[in-house]
C-alpha positions as CSV (number, residue, x, y, z in Angstrom):
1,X,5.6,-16.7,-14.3
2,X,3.9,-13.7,-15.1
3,X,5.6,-11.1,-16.0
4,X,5.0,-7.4,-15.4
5,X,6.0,-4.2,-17.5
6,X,5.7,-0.6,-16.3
7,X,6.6,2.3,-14.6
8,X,7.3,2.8,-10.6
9,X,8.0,5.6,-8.5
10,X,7.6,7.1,-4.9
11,X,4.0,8.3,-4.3
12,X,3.3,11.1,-1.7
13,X,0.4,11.0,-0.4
14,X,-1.2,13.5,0.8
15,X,-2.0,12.6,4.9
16,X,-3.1,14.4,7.8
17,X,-2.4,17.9,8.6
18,X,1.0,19.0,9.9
19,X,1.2,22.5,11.7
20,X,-1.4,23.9,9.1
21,X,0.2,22.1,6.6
22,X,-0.6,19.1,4.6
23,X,1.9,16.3,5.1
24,X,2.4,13.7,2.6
25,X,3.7,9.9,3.3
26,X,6.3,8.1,1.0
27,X,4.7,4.9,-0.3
28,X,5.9,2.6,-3.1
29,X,4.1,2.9,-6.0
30,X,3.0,2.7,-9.9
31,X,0.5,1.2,-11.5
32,X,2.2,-1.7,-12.4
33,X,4.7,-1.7,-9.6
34,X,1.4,-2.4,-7.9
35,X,-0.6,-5.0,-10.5
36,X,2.6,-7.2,-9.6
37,X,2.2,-7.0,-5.7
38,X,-1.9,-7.9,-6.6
39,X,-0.8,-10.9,-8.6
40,X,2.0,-12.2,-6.2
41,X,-0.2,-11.9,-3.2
42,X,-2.8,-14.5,-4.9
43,X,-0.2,-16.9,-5.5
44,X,1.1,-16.8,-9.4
45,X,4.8,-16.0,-9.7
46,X,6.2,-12.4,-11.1
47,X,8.5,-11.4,-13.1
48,X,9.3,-8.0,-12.6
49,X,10.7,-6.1,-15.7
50,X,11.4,-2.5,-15.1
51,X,14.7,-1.2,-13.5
52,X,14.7,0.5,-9.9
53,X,16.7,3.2,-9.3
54,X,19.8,2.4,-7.4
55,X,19.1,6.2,-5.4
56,X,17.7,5.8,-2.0
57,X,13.9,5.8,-3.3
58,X,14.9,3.4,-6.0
59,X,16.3,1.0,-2.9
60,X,13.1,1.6,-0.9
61,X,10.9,0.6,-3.9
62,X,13.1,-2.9,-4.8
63,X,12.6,-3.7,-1.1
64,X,9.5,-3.3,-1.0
65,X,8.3,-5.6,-4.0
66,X,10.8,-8.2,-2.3
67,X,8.9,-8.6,0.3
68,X,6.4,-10.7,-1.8
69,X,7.9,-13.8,-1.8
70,X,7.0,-14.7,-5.4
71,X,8.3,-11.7,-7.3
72,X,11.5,-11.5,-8.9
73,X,13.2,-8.4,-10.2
74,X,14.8,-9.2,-13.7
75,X,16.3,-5.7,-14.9
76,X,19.4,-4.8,-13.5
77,X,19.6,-1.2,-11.4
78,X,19.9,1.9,-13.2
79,X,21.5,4.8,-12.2
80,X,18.8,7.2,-13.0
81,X,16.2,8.9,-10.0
82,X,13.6,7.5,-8.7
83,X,9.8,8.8,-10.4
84,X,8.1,10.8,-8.2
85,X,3.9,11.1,-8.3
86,X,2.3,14.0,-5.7
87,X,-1.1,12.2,-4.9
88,X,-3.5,14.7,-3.2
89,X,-6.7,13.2,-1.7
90,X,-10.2,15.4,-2.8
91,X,-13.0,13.7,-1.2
92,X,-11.2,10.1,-0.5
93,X,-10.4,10.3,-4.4
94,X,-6.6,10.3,-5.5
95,X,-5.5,13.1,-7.8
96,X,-2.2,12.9,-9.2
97,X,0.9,15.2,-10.2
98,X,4.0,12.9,-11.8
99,X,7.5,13.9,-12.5
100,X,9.3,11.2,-14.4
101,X,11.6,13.0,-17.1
102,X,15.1,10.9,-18.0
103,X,14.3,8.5,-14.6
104,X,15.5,5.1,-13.8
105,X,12.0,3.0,-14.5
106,X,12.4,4.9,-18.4
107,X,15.5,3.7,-18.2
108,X,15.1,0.5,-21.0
109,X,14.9,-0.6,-24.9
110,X,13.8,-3.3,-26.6
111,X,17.2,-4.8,-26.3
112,X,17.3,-4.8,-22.6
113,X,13.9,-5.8,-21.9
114,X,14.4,-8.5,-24.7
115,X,17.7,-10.0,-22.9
116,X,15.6,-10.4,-19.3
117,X,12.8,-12.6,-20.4
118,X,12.6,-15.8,-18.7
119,X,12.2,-19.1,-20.5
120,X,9.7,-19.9,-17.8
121,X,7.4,-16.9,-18.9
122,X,3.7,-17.9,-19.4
123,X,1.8,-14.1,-19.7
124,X,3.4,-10.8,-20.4
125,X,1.4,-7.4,-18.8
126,X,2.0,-3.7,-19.4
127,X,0.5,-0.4,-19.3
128,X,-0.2,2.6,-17.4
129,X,2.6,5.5,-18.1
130,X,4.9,3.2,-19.5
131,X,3.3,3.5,-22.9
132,X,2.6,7.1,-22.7
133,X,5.1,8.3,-25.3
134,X,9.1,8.5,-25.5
135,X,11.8,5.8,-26.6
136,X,10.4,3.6,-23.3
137,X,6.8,3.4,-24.8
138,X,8.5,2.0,-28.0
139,X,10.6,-0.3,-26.1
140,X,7.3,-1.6,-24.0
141,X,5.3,-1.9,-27.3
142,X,8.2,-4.0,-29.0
143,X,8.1,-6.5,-26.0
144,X,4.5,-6.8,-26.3
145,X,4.6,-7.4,-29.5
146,X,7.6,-10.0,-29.2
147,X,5.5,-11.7,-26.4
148,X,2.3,-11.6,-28.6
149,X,4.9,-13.5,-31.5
150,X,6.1,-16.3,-29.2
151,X,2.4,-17.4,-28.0
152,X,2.7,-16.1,-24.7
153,X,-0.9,-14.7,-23.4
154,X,-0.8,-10.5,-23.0
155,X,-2.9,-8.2,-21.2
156,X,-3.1,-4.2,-21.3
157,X,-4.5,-2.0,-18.9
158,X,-4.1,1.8,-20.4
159,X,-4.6,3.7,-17.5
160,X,-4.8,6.8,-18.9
161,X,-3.2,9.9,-17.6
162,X,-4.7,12.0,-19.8
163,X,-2.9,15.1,-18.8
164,X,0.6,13.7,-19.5
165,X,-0.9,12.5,-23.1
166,X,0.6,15.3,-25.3
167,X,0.2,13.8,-28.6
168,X,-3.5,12.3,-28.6
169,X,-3.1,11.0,-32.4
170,X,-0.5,9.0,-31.7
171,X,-0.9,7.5,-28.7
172,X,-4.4,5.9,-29.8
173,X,-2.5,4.6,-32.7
174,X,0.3,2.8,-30.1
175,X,-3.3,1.9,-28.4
176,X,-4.9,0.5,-31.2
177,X,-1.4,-1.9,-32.4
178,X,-1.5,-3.2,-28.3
179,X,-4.8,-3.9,-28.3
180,X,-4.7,-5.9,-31.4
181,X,-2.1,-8.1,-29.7
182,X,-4.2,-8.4,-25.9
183,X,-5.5,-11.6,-24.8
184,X,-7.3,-9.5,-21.3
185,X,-8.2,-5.7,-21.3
186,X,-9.2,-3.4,-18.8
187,X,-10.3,-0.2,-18.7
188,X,-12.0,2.4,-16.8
189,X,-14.9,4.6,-17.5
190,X,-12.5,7.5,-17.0
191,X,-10.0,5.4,-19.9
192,X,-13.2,4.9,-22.0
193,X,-14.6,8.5,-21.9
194,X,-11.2,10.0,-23.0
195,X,-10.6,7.4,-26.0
196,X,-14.2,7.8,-27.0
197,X,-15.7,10.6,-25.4
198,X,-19.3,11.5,-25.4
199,X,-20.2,8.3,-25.7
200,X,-22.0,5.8,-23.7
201,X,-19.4,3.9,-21.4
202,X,-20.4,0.3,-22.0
203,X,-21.6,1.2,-25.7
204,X,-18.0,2.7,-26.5
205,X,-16.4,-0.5,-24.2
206,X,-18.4,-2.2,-27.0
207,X,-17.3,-0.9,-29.9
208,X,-13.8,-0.8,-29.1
209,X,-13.7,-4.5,-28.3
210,X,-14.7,-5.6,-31.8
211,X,-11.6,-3.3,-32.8
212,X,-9.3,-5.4,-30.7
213,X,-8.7,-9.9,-30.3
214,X,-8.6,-10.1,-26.8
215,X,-11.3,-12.7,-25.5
216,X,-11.8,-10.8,-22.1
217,X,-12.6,-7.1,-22.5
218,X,-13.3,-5.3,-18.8
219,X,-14.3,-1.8,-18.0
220,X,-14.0,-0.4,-13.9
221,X,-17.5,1.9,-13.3
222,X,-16.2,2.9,-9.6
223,X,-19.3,2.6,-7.7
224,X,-21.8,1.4,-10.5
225,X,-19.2,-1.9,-10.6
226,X,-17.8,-3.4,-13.7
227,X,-18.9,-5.1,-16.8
228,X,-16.8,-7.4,-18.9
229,X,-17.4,-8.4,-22.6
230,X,-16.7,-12.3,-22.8
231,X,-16.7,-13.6,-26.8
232,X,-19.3,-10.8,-27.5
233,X,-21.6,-11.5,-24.5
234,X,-22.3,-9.0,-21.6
235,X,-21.1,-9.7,-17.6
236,X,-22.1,-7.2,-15.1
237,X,-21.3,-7.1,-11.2
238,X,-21.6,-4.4,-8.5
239,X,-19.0,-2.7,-6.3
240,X,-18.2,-4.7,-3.7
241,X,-19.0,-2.9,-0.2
242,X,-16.5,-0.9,1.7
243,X,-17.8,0.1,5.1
244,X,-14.8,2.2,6.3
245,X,-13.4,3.5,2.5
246,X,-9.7,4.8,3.1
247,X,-8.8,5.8,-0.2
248,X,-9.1,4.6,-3.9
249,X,-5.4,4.4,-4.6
250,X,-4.7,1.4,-6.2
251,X,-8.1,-0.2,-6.9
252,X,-8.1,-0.3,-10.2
253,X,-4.2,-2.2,-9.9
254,X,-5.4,-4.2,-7.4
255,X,-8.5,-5.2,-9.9
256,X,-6.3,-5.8,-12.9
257,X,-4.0,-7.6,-10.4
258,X,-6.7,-10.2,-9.5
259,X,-8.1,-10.4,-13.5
260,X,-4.3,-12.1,-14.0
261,X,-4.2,-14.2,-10.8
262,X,-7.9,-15.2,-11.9
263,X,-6.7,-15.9,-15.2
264,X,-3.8,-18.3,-14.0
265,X,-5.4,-19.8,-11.1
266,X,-8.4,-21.4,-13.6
267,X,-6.2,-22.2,-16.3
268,X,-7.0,-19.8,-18.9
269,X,-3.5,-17.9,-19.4
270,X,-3.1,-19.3,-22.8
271,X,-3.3,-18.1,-26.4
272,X,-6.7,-19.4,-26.6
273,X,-7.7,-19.9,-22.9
274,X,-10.4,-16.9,-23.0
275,X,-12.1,-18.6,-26.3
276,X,-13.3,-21.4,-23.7
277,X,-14.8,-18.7,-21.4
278,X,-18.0,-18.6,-20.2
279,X,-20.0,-15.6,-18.7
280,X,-21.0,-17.4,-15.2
281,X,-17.0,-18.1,-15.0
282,X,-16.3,-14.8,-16.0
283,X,-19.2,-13.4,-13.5
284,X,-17.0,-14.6,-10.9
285,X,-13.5,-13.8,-11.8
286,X,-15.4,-10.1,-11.8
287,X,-16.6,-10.6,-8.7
288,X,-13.5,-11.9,-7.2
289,X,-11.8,-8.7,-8.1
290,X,-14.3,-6.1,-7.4
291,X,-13.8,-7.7,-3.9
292,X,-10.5,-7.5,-3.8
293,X,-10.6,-3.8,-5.0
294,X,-13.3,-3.0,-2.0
295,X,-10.5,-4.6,0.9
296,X,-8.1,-2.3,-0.8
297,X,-10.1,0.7,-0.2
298,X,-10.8,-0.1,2.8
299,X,-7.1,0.2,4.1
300,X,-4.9,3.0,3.1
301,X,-2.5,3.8,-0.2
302,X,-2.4,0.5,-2.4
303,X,-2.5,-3.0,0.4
304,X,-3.5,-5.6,-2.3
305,X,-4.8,-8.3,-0.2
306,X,-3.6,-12.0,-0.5
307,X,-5.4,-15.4,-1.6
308,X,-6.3,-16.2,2.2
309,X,-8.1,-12.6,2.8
310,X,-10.0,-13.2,-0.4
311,X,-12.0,-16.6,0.4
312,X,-11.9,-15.3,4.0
């Protein structure tokens, strides 16, 4: 089981017009929320970690993940709202307002994520909001680093949100203790060019990887692809073509998604799975994603697609 830490919450997204107005659609979201519908429609099983609301949205949002077969929801309800995001659409790219003060999904410790965790619990992921700031971000950092100490393999994907970040200082110093403990990273250029910025993207990808142990470093360029540092060595692939783009809402979750599924399906979620990696098996775990990424463009909000749709 793979199990999945991090914040969700209601997106409305911005839709057609309505009487001069924009309307916006109510869609099941967060980053993570979605990384664990990308990895249980490729097959691995999910373990859920972070509390739904027991509110309406909160019901909407637990129903929704159990649709995937695969996916279990290990925290119980909490009786704090639903997170809410505002997504507004600016030339097919997703811009983003949040409102997630004392809500259900910050709604843990270390204690209560600590009493959930499956025996059968092969990977631990987290990131996004989640380990932003407040009591929550501790909590989440704690369980990393408890996962880390009992073998299991990690992965981070940041996610920055940079306008939520209040306190730069010391959320690169949470940054730097997670990525000391990740097995898999991902970034984006956006991610990179707000840790280290003025810098070249891949340069910077570069010299942050030899600050971090994880064997599998990736960094998301949008359309100029993705390039992943394996042991040291460079991968690079292109975007994968979309000929009727929707939206970008959820790419990069659906990209992280597939990096985990990847990772499980060849047998390399394991404290030292990565060190066996090589760049043309890397080449096309990167390729496998950016694919995946491209069919969720190509339909609207975040629509992961499954194992079948992939080799289709």
């Amino acid at each position: 089981m793979i199990l999945v830490g991090g914040e969700n919450l209601i997106d409305f997204i911005q839709d057609a017009p309505d009487g001069g107005f924009p309307a916006y659609r109510a869609i099941p979201g967060g980053a993570p929320f979605n990384v664990a519908k990308a990895v249980a429609r490729q097959g691995p099983a999910v373990g859920y970690m972070t509390p739904f609301s027991s509110d309406t949205l909160g019901q909407l949002l637990a129903a929704d993940l159990g649709r995937e077969a695969n996916v279990t929801a290990l925290h119980p309800a909490s009786d704090k709202p639903t997170s809410l995001a505002v997504v507004s659409l600016k030339g097919g790219q997703a811009q983003y307002q949040f409102y997630r003060e004392n809500t259900a999904e910050r709604d843990v410790t270390a204690q209560s994520l600590r009493a959930i965790l499956p025996p059968e619990a092969r990977a631990f992921f987290v990131g996004s909001l989640a380990i932003t700031d407040g009591a929550d971000a501790d909590a989440w950092e704690a369980t990393m680093a408890h996962a880390h100490g009992a073998g299991l393999f990690t992965a981070l994907d940041p996610n920055i949100r940079a306008p939520f970040i209040h306190d730069r200082a010391g959320y690169l110093e949470r940054l730097s203790r997670l990525l000391q403990m990740a097995d898999l990273v991902k970034l984006s250029d956006e991610d990179i060019a707000w840790i280290r910025p003025g810098e070249d993207p891949v340069e910077a990808l570069k010299a942050l990887a030899g600050e971090a142990r994880a064997g599998f470093v990736v960094l998301t360029m949008g359309a100029e692809g993705a390039v992943g540092l394996v042991n040291g060595a460079e991968v690079r692939v292109p975007t994968a073509p979309v000929p009727d783009l929707k939206d970008t809402v959820g790419a990069g979750d659906t990209f992280m998604g597939t990096l985990l599924a990847q990772c499980a399906q060849r047998g390399l979620m394991t404290r030292d799975g990565l060190a066996g990696l090589t760049r043309d098996t890397a080449h096309e775990i990167l390729t496998v994603a950016a694919r995946a990424a491209a069919i969720n463009c190509a339909r609207k909000g975040c629509n992961p697609p499954t194992a079948a749709e992939l080799v289709g």
